[in-house]
C-alpha positions as CSV (number, residue, x, y, z in Angstrom):
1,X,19.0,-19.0,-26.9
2,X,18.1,-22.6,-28.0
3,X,15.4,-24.6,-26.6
4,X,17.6,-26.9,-24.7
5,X,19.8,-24.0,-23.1
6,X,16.8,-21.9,-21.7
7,X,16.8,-21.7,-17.9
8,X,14.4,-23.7,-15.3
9,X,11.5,-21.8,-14.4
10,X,11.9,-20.8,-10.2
11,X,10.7,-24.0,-8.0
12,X,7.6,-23.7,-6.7
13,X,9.6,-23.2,-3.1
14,X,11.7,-20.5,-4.2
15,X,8.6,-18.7,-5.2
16,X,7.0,-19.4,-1.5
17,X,10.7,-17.9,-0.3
18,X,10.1,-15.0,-2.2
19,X,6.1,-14.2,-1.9
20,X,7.2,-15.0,1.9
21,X,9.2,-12.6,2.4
22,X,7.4,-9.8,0.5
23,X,3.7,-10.5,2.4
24,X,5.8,-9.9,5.9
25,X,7.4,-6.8,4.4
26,X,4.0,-5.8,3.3
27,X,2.4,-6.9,6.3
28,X,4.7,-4.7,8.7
29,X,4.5,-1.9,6.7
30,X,0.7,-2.0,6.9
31,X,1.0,-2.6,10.7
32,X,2.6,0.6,11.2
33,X,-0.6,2.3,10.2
34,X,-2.8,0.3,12.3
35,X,-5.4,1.6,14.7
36,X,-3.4,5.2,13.9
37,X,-4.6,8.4,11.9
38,X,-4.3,7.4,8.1
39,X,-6.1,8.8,4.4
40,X,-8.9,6.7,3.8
41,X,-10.9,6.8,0.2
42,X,-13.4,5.2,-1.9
43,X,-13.3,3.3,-5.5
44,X,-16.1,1.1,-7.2
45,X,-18.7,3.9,-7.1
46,X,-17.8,4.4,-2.9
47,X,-18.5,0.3,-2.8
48,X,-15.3,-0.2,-1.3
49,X,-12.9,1.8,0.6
50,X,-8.5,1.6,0.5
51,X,-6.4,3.4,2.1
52,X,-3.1,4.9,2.2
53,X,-1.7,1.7,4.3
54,X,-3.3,-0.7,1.0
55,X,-1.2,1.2,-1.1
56,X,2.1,1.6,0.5
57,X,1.5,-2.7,1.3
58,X,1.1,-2.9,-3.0
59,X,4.1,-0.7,-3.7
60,X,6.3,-3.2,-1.6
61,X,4.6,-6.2,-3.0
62,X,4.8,-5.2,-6.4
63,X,8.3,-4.1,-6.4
64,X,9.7,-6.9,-4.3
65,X,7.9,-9.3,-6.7
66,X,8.2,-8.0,-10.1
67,X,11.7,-7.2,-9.2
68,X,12.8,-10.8,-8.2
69,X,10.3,-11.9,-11.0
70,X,10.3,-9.6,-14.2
71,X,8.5,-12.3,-16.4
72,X,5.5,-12.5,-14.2
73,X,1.8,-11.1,-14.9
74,X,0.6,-9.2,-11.9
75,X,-3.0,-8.8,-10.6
76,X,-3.9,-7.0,-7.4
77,X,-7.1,-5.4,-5.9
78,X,-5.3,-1.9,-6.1
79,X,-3.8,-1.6,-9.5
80,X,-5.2,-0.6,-12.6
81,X,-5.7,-4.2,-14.3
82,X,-2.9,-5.3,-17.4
83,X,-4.5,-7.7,-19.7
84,X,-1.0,-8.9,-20.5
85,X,-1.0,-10.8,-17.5
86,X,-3.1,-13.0,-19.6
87,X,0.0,-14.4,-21.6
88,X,2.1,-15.3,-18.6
89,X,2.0,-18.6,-17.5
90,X,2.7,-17.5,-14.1
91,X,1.1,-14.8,-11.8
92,X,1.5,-13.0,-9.1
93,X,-2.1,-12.6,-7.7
94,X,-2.2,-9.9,-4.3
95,X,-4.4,-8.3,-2.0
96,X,-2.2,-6.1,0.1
97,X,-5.2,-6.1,2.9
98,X,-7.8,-8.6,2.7
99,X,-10.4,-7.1,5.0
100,X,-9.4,-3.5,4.8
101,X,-12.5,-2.6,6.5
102,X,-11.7,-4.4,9.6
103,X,-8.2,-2.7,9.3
104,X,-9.9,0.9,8.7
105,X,-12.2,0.2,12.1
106,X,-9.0,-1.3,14.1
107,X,-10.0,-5.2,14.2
108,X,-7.3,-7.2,13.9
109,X,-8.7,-9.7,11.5
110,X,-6.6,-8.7,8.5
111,X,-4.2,-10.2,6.3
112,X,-1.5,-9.9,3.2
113,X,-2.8,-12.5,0.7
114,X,-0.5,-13.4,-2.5
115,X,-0.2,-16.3,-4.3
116,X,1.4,-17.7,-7.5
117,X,-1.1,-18.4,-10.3
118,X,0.2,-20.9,-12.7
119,X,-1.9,-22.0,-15.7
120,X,-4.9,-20.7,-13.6
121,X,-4.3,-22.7,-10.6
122,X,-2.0,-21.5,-7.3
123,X,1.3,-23.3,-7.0
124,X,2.4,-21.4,-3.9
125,X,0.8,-19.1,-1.1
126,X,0.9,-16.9,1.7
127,X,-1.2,-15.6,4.1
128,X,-0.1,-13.0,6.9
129,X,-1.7,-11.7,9.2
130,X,0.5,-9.4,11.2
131,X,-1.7,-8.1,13.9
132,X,-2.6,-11.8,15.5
133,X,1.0,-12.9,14.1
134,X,0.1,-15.6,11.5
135,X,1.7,-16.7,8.9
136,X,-0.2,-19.5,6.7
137,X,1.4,-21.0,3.8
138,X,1.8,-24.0,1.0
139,X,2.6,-25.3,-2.0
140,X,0.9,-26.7,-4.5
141,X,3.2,-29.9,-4.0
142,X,3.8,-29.5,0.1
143,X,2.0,-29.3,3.4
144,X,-0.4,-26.1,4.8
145,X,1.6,-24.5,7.8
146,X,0.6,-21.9,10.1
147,X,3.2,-20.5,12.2
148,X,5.7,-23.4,10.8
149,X,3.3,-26.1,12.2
150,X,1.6,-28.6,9.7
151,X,-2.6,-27.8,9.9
152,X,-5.6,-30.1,8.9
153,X,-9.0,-29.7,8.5
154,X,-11.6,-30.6,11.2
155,X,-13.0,-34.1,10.3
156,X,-16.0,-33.9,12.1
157,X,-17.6,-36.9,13.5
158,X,-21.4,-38.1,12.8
159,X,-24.2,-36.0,14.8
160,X,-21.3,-33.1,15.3
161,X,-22.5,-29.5,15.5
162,X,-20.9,-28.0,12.2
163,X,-19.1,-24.3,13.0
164,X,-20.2,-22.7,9.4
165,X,-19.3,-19.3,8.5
166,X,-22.2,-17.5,6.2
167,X,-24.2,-14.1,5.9
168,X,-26.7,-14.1,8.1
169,X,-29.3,-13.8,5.1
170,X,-28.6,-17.2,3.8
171,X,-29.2,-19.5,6.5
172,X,-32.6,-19.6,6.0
173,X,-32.1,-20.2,2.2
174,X,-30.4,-23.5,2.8
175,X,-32.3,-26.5,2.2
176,X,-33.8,-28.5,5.4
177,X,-32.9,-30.1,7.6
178,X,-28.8,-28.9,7.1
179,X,-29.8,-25.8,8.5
180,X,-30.9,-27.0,11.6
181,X,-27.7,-28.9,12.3
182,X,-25.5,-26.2,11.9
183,X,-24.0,-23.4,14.1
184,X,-23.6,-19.9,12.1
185,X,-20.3,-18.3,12.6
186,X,-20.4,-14.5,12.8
187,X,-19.0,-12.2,9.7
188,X,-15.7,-12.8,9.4
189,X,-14.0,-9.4,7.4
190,X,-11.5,-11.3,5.8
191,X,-12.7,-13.5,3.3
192,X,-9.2,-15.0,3.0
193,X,-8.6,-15.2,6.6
194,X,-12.2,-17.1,7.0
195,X,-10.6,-19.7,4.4
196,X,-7.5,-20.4,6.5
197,X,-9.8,-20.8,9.4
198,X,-11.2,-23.7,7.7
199,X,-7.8,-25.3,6.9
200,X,-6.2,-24.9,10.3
201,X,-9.9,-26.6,12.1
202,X,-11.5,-23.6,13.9
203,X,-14.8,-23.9,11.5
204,X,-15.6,-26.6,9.2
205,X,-16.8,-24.7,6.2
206,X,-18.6,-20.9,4.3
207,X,-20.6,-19.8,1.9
208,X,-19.1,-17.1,0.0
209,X,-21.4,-14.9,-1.8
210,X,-21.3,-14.2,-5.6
211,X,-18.9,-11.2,-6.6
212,X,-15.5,-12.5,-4.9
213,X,-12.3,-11.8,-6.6
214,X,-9.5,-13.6,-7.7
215,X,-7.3,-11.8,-5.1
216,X,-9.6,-13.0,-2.2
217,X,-8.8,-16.6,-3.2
218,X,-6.1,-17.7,-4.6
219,X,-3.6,-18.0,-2.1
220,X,-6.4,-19.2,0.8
221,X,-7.9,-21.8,-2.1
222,X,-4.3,-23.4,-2.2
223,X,-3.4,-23.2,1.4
224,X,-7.2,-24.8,2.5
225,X,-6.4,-27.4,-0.4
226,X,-2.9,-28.8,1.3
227,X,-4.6,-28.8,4.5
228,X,-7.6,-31.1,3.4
229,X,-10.5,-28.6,2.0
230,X,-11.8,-27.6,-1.2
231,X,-13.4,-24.2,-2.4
232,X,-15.6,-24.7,-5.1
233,X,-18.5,-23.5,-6.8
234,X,-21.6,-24.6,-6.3
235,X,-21.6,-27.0,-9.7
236,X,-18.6,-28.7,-7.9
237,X,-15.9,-27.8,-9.9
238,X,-12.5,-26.5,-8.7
239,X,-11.8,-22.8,-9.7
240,X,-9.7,-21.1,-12.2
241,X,-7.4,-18.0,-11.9
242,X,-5.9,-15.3,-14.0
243,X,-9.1,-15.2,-16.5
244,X,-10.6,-12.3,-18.3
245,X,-12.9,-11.5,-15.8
246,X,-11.5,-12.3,-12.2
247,X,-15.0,-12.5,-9.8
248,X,-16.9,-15.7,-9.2
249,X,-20.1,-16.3,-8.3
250,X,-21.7,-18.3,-5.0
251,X,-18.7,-20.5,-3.9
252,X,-18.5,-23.2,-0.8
253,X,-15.6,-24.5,1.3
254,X,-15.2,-26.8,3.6
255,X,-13.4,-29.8,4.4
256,X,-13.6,-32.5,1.7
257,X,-15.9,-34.7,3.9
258,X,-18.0,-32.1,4.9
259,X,-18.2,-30.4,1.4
260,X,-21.1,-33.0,-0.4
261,X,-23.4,-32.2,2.3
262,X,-22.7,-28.6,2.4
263,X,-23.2,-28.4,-1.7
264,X,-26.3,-29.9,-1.6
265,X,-28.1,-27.8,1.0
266,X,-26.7,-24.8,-0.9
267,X,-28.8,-25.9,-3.7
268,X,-31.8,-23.7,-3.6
269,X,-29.0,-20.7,-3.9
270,X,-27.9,-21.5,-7.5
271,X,-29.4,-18.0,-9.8
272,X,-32.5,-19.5,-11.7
């Protein structure tokens, strides 16, 4: 086939079509098993548990995906990683359950992440949650929605409270007086969901500590982006998917206004 006769790669909305369709698939087939009797195991040396409801979600996203999309790469917390998804120049990046061990203890702060990785960076994203009935998405070139309806960040307003999301351990770590003026959200299970939170106002920003994956991300990085945030590292910079090695190390969000002041109190957390 000549150069000139080779078909358009999918729009970034027909991919958001697709990856729509597959997280609510997912998504309902994982409900099914909720707060019922399912097989539960351990991987990563019994670091981190999956069960039978993480796989059956992967089988449909992976077959609905790769079906519709055979020239994709695919990465996704539960399958063996395919280094040849490091020649495509689009991904499919998945967590079937983000926050598998809220699912596993019957808290319904859950949800099917998947995104589309192009040239490392997200292009379209979904986020459902199917036991508070939430569906966040974007592209890389539209508007953040949840439930159909456009979401911003919080813009908080000078001598505001700031509702930020962190371990517990680094609070005190944070440089002074930023940790006074701020209000520490409890654990959120979902690191993905805690993201969205951000982009639809309920908390103005996190601190996500070191050893988060690609596939807890991607899709939230993009939505939180449309919507008036940015996840970064602490050096600033923006992040990059679909690399050799797929975790990252102490990252921040927030919303773009609230992100300088939030990046320099995290300063004293930076490895030495």
């Amino acid at each position: 086939m000549s150069e000139t006769a080779r078909p358009l790669a999918p729009a970034w909305s027909e991919d958001l079509e697709l990856i729509l369709a597959a997280a609510i698939a997912a998504g309902d087939t994982a409900l099914g098993y909720f707060r019922k009797t399912f097989d539960v195991h351990w991987k990563n040396e019994g670091r981190s548990p999956v069960s039978e409801a993480d796989l059956a979600a992967n089988d449909i996203l992976k077959g609905r995906l790769l079906g519709a999309r055979p020239d994709y790469g695919w990465l996704s917390e539960e399958t063996d990683d395919d280094e040849s998804r490091l020649s495509r120049e689009s991904v499919f990046v998945v967590d079937p359950i983000d926050g598998t061990r809220a699912f596993i203890a019957g808290r319904d702060l859950w949800c099917v992440s998947v995104a589309v990785v192009q040239r490392g960076q997200p292009v379209a994203a979904v986020l459902y949650a199917p036991a508070l009935d939430e569906v966040f998405q974007a592209t890389r070139d539209g508007e953040a929605r949840k439930n159909g309806a456009v979401i911003a960040v919080r813009v908080p307003e000078r001598q505001q409270t700031l509702k930020v999301a962190m371990a517990e351990d680094l609070v005190g770590k944070l440089a002074s007086p930023y940790r006074e003026e701020i209000a520490r959200i409890p654990h959120v299970p979902s690191l993905a969901y805690r993201l969205a939170m951000i982009a639809d106002g309920r908390i103005d920003g996190t601190i996500v500590k070191k050893n988060s994956h690609d596939w807890d991300l991607a899709a939230a990085d993009l939505i939180l982006a449309r919507a008036g945030g940015a996840l970064c590292g602490l050096d600033g910079l923006p992040l990059s998917y679909n690399r050799p090695i797929v975790t990252h190390g102490i990252l921040s969000a927030a919303s773009k206004p609230a992100l300088p002041a939030l990046l320099a109190a995290s300063r004293p957390l930076e490895p030495h």
